[in-house]
C-alpha positions in Angstrom: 0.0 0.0 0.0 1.2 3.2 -1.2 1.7 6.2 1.7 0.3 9.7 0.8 3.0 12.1 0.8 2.0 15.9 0.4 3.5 17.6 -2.2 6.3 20.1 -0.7 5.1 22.8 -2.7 1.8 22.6 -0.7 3.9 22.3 2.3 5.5 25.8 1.3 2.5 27.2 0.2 0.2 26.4 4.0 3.7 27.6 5.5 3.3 31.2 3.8 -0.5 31.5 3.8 0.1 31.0 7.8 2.9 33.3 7.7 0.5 35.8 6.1 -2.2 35.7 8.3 -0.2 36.2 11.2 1.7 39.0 10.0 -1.6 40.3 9.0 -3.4 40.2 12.1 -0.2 41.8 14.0 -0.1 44.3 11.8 -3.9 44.9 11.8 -3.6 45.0 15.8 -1.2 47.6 15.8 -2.9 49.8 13.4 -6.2 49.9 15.1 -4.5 50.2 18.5 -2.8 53.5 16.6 -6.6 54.3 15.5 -8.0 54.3 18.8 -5.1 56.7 20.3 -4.7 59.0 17.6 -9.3 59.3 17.9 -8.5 59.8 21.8 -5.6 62.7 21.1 -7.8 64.3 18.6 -11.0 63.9 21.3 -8.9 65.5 23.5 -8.1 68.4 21.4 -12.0 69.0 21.0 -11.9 69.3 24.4 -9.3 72.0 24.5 -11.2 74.1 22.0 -14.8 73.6 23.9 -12.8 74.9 27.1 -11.5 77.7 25.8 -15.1 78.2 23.8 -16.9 78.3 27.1 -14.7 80.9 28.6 -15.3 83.4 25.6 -19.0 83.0 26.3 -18.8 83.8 29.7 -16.2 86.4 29.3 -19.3 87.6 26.3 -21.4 87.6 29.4 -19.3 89.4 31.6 -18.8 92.0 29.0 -22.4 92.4 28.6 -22.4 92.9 32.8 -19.6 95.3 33.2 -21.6 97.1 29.7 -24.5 97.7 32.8 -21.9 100.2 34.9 -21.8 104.1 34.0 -18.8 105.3 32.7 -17.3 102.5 32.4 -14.0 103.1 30.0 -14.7 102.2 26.6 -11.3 101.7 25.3 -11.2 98.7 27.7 -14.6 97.1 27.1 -13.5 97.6 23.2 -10.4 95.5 23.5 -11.6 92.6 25.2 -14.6 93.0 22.6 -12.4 92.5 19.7 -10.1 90.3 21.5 -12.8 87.7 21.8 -14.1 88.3 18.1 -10.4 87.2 17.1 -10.3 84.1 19.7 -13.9 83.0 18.4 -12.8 82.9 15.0 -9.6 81.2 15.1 -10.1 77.7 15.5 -8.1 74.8 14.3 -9.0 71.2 13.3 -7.8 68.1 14.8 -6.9 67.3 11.8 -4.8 70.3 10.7 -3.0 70.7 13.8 0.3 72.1 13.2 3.0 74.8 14.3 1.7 77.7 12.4 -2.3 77.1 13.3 -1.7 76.3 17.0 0.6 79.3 16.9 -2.4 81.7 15.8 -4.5 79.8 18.1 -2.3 80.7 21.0 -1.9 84.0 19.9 -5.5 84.6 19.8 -6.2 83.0 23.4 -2.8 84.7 24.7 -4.6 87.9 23.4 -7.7 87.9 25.0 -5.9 86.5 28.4 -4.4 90.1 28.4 -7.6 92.2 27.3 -9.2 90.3 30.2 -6.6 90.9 32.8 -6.7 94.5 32.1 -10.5 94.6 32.2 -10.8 93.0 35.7 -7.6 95.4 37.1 -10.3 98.6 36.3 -12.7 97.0 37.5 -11.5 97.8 41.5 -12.9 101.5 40.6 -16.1 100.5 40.6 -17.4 99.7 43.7 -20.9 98.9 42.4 -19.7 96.6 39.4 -17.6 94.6 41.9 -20.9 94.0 44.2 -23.2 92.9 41.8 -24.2 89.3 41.9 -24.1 88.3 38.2 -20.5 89.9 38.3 -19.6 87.5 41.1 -21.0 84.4 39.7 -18.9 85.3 36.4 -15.7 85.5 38.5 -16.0 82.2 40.1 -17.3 80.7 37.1 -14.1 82.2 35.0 -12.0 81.2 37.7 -13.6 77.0 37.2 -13.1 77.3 33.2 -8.9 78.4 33.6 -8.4 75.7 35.4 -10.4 73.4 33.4 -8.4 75.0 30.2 -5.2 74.0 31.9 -6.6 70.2 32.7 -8.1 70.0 29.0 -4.2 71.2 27.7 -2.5 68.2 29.8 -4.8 65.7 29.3 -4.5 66.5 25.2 -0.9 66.5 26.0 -0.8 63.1 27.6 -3.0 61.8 25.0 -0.6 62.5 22.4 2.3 61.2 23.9 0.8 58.4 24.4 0.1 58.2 20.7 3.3 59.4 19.5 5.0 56.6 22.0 3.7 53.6 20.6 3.7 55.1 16.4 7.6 55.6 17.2 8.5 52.6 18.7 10.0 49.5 16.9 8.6 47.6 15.5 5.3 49.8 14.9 7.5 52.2 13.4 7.8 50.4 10.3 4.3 49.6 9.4 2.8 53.0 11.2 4.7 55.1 8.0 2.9 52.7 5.7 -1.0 53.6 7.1 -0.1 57.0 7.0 -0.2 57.6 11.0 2.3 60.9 11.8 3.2 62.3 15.1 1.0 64.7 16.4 1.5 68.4 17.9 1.9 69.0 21.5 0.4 72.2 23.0 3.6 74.1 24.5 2.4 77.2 26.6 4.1 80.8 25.6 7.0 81.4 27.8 5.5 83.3 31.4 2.1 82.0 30.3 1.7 79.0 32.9 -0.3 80.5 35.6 -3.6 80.9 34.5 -4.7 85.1 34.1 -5.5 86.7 37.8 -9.5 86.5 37.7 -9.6 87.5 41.8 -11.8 90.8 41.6 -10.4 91.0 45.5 -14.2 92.3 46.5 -13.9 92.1 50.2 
């Protein structure tokens, strides 16, 4: 009785097929692993953006209060006007996040930091202004959103280390320049800009 022998070619040809598949699957598991981080860097961005978005409508709002007091200077009330127009407007895509946008970006929010600063400095010359209730609400409310700015910024931070971590290590590396996966853009503060703007109206 004759024994079945399976042709070597076969033998090759189960041997790469397997070699395939698991080549495939490691590679398909390191590119949606890279998915899921760059989606949570770029959710984290969002997050950035609503922060800052909520503290140009309050600081709308708080316009609109100090708008109430007589005599109030003009010139001041104008800049943080316009300085709020500009941080509204310039916005950035996850997607289109690099040096030159998130420069204008931090301009713009840098901008309106200093517009505010000087608004809430004249504000001590009005006694009234610095009693009223919506006024004080605003300043505690301003004084939550910097500091969840600043949490929103390191979390987005952390989010893209994370993802620029694994896309640079070997051997994801290699097949990470193939998908088309690139390191993302860390926020970096301007220089004397860590400490979020003085919002204490100092009403006692």
């Amino acid at each position: 009785m004759n024994s079945f022998k399976i042709p070597k070619w076969l033998i090759v040809l189960v041997t790469l097929v397997v070699v395939v598949l698991i080549v495939f699957n490691w590679t398909t598991g390191m590119y949606n692993t890279a998915v899921e981080l760059e989606a949570n860097a770029k959710t984290s961005w969002s997050n950035v953006e609503s922060a800052y978005q909520r503290r140009n409508d309050l600081i709308g709002n708080l316009v609109k209060t100090v708008q109430g007091a007589a005599d109030y200077e003009k010139s001041t009330l104008t800049s943080v006007i316009e300085a709020r127009a500009k941080a509204t407007s310039t916005t950035i895509d996850a997607n289109n996040l690099n040096p030159e946008t998130l420069a204008q970006f931090q301009k713009a929010q840098t901008g309106l930091s200093s517009a505010l600063s000087r608004l809430l400095v004249s504000v001590e010359r009005y006694p009234d202004l610095k009693a009223n209730q919506n006024f004080l609400e605003l300043q505690s409310q301003l004084e939550g959103t910097e500091n969840r700015i600043n949490v929103a910024r390191d979390r987005y931070n952390e989010s893209v280390n994370g993802y620029d971590i694994y896309i640079s290590k070997f051997p994801a590396k290699i097949f990470m320049g193939w998908y088309g996966f690139k390191e993302m853009l860390r926020y970096s503060a301007d220089a004397g800009s860590e400490k979020a703007p003085d919002v204490e109206f100092n009403v006692n």
